[in-house]
N, C-alpha and C positions, 0 to 999 in steps of 0.2 A: 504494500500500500504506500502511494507516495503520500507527501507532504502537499497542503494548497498551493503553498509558494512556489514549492517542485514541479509541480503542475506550472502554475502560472509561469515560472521562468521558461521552462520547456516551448509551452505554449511562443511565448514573447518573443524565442526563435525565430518565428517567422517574419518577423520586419527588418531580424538583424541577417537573414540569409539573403533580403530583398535590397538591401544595402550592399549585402556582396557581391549581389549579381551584377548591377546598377555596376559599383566597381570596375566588375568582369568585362562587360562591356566595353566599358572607357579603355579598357586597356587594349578588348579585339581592336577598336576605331584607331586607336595608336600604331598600332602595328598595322592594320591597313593602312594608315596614310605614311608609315616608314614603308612599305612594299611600293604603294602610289610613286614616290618621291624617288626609290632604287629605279626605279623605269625611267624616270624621266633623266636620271645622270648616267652621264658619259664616260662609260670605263674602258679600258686598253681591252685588248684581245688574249694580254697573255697574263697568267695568274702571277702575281706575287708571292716570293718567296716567305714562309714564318709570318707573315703579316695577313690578318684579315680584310682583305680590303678589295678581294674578288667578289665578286658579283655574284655567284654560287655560295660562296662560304657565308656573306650575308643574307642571302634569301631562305640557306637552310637554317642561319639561326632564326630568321622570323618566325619559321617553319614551325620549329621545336617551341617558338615561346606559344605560336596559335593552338598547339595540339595539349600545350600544359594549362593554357587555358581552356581548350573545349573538356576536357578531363571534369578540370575543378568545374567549370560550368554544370557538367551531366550530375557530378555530387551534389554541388546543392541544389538542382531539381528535384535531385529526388531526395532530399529530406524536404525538401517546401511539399513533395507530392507526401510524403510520409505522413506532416506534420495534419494535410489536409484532409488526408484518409481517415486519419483517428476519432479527427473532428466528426467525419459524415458517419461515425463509429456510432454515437451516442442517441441512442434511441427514441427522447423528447427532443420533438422536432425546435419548440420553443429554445429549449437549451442549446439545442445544436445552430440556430440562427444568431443565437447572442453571441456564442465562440468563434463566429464565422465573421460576425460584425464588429467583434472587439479586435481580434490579432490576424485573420487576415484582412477585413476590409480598413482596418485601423480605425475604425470610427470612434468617438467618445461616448462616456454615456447616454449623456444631454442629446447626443445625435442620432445614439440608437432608438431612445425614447421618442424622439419625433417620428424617425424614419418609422415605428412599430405602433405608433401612438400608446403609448403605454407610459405611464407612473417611471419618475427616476428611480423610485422604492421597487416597483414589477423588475426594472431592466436588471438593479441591482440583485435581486431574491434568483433570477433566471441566471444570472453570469452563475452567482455563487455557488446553484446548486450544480449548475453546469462542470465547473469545476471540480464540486467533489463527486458528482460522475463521471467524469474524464478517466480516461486512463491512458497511461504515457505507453507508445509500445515497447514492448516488451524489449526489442533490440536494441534500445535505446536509451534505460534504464542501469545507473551507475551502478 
């Protein structure tokens, strides 16, 4: 049995793996526009000795950084899919919309309350029990 907080932290994952995507990103766009910018300069024809500065030696390192990033990309998919499985785990549909609207959709409470028309006391009572119905999967568990 976890702990609420253990829950909640677990949970709260998922805005920090969206952050790392976000990151991930930024980083494919970098190295595409280092590949962009390798095209467009004018190298000799004969490779350099000990020195990186062939046109091949640089496109396979791009290479290696795209494939270290698609790697960690497909990891945190799939904990973000992990994280969203477990949510759609829980069997009150209410519960399971409040966990959906707090850490993946990031809404506040005041926002889920509008969005559900429901009492800040309702949204509050639903996260909570939500929670202590939750269960972390089991893979995943310290």
């Amino acid at each position: 049995m976890n702990s609420l907080e253990e829950k909640r932290k677990y949970l709260r994952n998922y805005g920090l793996i969206s952050y790392e995507l976000d990151i991930n990103k930024e980083k494919e766009n970098e190295i595409i526009n280092d590949i962009t910018g390798i095209k467009s300069m004018v190298y000799s024809d004969m490779p350099k000795s000990n020195k990186k500065t062939d046109l091949s030696d640089r496109m396979i390192e791009l290479e290696k950084g795209m494939n270290k990033l698609r790697c960690e990309k497909a990891r945190l998919l799939r904990e973000k899919w992990k994280i969203i499985n477990s949510i759609d785990n829980l069997r009150n549909s209410r519960e399971k919309a409040a966990l959906r609207d707090m850490y993946i959709n990031a809404l506040t409470i005041h926002e889920i309350a509008k969005k559900r028309s429901y009492s800040i006391a309702q949204v509050n009572r639903d996260l909570k029990n939500a929670v202590i119905n939750y269960e972390i999967p089991k893979d995943d568990i310290e």
